[in-house]
N, C-alpha and C positions, 0 to 999 in steps of 0.2 A: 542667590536671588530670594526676594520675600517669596514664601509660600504662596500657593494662590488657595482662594477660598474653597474651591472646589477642583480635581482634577480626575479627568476622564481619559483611561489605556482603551484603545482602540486596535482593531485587529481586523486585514481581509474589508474589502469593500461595499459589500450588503452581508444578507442572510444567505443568498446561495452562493457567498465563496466561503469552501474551509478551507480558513487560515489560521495558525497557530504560530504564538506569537516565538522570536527565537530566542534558545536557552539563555542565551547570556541577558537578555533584554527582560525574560520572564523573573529571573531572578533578583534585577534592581529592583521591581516592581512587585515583589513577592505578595500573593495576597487582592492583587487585583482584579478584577473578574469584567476582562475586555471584552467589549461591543463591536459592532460594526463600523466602519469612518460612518457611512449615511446616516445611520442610525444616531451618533455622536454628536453629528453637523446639527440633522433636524431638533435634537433634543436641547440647545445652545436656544437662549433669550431672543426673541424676536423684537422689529421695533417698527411701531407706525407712526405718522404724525399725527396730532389733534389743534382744535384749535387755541389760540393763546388770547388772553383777557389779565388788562393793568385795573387795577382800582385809583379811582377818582376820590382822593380823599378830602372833596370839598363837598361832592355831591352822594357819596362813597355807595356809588355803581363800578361795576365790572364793565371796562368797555375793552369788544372784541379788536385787536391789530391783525392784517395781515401778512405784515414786514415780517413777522417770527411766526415757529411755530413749535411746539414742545414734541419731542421727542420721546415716544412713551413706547411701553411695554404690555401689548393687547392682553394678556392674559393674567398683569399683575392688577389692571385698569378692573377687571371683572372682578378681582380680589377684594380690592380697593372698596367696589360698590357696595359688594357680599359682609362690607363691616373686619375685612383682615387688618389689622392695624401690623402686621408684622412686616409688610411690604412695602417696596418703595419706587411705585412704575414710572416715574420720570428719568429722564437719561441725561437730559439736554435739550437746552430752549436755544438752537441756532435761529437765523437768517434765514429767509425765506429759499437761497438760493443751494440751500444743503438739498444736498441726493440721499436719502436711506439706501444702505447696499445692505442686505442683510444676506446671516451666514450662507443659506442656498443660493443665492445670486451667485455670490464668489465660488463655491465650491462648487454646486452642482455641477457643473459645466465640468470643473476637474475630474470628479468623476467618469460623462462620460468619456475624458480622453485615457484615463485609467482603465476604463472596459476594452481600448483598443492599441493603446500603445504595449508593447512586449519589453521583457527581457529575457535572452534565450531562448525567445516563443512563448513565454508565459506571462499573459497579461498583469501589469503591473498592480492591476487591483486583488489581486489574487496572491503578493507580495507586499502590502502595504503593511504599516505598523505602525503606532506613536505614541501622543500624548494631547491632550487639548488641555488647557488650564483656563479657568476663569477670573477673574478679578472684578471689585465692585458691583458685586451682584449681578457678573455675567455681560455687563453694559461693556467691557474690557476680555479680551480672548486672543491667547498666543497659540500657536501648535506646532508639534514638532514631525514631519511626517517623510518616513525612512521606507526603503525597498531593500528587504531581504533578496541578498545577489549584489547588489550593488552596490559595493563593496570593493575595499583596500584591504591585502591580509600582509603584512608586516610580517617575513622571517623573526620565527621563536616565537609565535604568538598564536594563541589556539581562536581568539575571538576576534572578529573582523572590523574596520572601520566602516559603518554602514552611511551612505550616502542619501541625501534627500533634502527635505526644503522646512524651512521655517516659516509660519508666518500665522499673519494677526491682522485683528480691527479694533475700535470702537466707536460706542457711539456718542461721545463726550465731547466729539471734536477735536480731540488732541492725537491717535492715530489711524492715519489714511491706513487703506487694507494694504497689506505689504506683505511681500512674498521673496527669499531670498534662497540660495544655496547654504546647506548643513548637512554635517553629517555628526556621529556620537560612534565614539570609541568604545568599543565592546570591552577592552580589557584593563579600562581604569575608568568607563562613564563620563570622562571627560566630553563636553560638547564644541562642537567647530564651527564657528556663525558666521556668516556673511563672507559664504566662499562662492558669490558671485555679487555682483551691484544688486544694491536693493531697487528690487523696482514696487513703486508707488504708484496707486491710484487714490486721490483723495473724492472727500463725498461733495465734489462739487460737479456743477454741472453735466453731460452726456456721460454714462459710466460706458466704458469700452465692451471690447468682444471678451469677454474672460474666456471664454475656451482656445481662442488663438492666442492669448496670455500665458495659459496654461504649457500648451505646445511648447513656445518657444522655452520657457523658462525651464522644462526638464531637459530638454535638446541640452540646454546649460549647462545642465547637473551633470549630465551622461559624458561631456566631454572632461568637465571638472575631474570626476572618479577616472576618468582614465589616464588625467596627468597627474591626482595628489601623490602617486606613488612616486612618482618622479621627483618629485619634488621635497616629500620626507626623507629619498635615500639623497639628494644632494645636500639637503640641510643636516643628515645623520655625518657627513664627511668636511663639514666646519666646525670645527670645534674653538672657542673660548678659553685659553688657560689664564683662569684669574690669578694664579699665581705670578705673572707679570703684568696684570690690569692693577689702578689703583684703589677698585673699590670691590667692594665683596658682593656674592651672587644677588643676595637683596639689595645692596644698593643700587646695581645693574638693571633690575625693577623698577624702582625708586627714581632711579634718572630720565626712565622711560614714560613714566607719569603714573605707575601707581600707586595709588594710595600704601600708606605703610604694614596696615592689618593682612592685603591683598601681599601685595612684596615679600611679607616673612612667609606665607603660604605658598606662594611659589616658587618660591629658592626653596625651601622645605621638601617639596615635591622634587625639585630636578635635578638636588643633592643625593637626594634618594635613590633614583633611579638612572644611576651614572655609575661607572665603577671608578672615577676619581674623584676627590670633591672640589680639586682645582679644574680638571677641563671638563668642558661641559660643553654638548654640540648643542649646533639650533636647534634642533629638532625637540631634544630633552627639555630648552628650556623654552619654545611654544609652549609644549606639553603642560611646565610647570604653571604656565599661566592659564592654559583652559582649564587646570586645575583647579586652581584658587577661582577662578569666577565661575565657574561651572557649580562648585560647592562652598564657594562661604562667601561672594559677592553680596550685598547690603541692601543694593538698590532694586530696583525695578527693572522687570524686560521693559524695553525700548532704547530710547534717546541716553540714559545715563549710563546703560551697557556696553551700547553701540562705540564708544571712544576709544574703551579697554578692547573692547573685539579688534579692532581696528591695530592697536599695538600689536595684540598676540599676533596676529594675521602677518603683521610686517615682519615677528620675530623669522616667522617660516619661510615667508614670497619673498620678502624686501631684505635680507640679512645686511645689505648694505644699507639700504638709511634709516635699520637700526643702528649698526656702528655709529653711523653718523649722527644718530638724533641724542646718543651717549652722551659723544665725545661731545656737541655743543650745550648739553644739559651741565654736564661736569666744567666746563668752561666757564657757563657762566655762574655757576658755583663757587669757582675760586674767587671768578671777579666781585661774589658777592659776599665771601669772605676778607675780601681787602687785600692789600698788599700788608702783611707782619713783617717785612725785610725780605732782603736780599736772598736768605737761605731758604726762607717758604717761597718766593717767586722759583725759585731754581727747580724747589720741587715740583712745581706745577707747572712747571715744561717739562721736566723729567715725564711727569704722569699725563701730560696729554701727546707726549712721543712715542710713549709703552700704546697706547690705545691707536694712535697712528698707523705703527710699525703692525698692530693685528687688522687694521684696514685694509693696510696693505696686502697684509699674507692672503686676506679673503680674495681680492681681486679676481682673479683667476677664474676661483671657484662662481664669484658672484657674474661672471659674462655667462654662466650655465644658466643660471637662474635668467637672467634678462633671455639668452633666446630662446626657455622654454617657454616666459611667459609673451614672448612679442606670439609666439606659433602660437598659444592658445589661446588670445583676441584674435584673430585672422582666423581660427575655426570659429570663435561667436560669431564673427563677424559674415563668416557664409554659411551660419545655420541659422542667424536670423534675417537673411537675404532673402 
């Protein structure tokens, strides 16, 4: 992902929780000297409306509308007056009918369900840890925010899958505040987006209850961590031998819809971390892909991340309409290399029978995966009852 302009390690929920951030987390991060989440939240760019004036360039007066109205930032506005030419307090001239949700709206509220909800009896604000990043001078803000405990530990492995939530706003009009299930891998950094539906609130008209947002959406998380293990050790027991597949571990990317820089970065990784370099389970090659987007993705958090997340996700839950999204990627491949004769047509049944025949072999394995996941919509669905 692009760097963000600014980014702030957060630890523990105010000043009277000591929290200290955990070993494997402090050391990505080496170097940086965490805050409080309130203290993180409050410290994020604030934004009011003012009013907006067109120039008349016949009579060339400022005449006030009040269909729109500009989006500004109170304390760069004061800058601005004080003669600071280094700042830029406009964010966005919407519609009259935009809502400003600024950062305490959304969060506070989380907070206080953080002062009361537990894990093990220990209030989750007293476990919390992350990241906040800014973007375009703060007017843009994603975060990443993890409970020590809460957690996957993966046999052979000293550092844990820590679970929590992802999420973001701005004030540009382009992202509603959005709030999703995540977690990050202790023992390769790798990060896991949208391991529940993203829920959306955009800044239009009445903004909801956030603290009963709040509630449900971790109720989500807490059930998620208790089936990804399940779900890593059935994808660890599918394995891939591309030595009867017709295309190699990156092309298997590549069919999938990644980009080709993305592709060699992920077969790279799940080569690696296999003890053979023909079979490779799903598990290793999710992995390979939160790899490659986690550390050498191009674009931006949002919408242009959100499609690749969405692949890896199905590498793990959906192992079947992976296969399947292969085998018709590769299909219309050949049909879009042509028919060269008789002997390349043969091949190309040959090579969509080989990818068939490990469909098949999946079957089995993939009715596990469908009833773990029908049983964990049926728990969303009576925790948010």
């Amino acid at each position: 992902m692009k760097d963000p302009e600014e980014a702030t390690v957060f630890t523990g929920l105010d000043g009277r929780t000591e929290t200290e951030l955990p070993e494997w987390y402090a050391e990505q991060h080496g170097g940086s000297e965490p805050i409080s989440f309130s203290k993180a939240i409050r410290n994020l760019p604030q934004a009011v409306d003012t009013a907006v004036a067109y120039r008349n360039p016949y009579s060339d007066e400022w005449v006030e509308t009040e269909r729109f109205n500009a989006i500004v930032e109170p304390s760069r506005l004061q800058a601005e007056a004080d003669g600071d030419t280094e700042v830029e307090s406009l964010f966005h001239i919407p519609t009259d009918s935009y809502s400003i949700i600024n950062p305490v709206d959304v969060y506070g509220p989380l907070e206080e369900v953080l002062r009361e909800e537990t894990i093990d009896g220990t209030p989750l604000g007293e476990v919390m840890f992350g990241e906040i990043r800014r973007y375009r001078g703060g007017g843009e803000v994603h975060m990443d925010i993890m409970f020590d405990g809460l957690e996957v530990r993966l046999p052979g492995r000293s550092d844990p899958i820590t679970m929590g939530v992802t999420s973001g706003y701005d004030f540009f009009g382009e992202h509603a505040v959005y709030v999703e299930g995540f977690a990050q891998d202790g023992y390769c950094s790798n990060t896991m987006r949208s391991l529940t539906d993203k829920e959306v609130i955009k800044h239009v008209g009445d903004v909801r209850n956030f603290r009963t947002w709040w509630e449900e959406l971790l109720a989500q998380v807490e059930l998620v961590a208790d089936d990804l293990f399940g779900f890593i050790r059935d994808a660890q027991d599918i394995d891939l031998d591309f030595s009867e597949l017709p295309f190699t571990v990156t092309e298997f990317y590549t069919l999938l819809g990644f980009p080709d820089y993305l592709a060699k970065r992920a077969a790279g990784d799940a080569e690696a971390n296999t003890a053979s370099p023909f079979e490779i389970d799903m598990w290793t090659l999710h992995s390979g892909a939160t790899y490659a987007l986690t550390h050498f993705f191009q674009g931006k958090e949002g919408a242009s991340l959100d499609q690749y997340v969405r692949i890896a996700n199905d590498i793990l839950f959906n192992p079947e309409g992976t296969i399947e999204r292969v085998e018709q990627a590769y299909e219309q491949q050949l049909e879009a290399d042509g028919d060269d004769g008789s002997q390349a047509s043969l091949a190309g049944e040959r090579a969509l029978a080989s990818i068939e025949r490990v469909s098949d072999d999946l079957q089995e394995k993939v009715e596990q995966f469908e009833e773990r996941e029908d049983a964990l919509r049926e728990r969303f669905q009576e925790a948010m009852g």
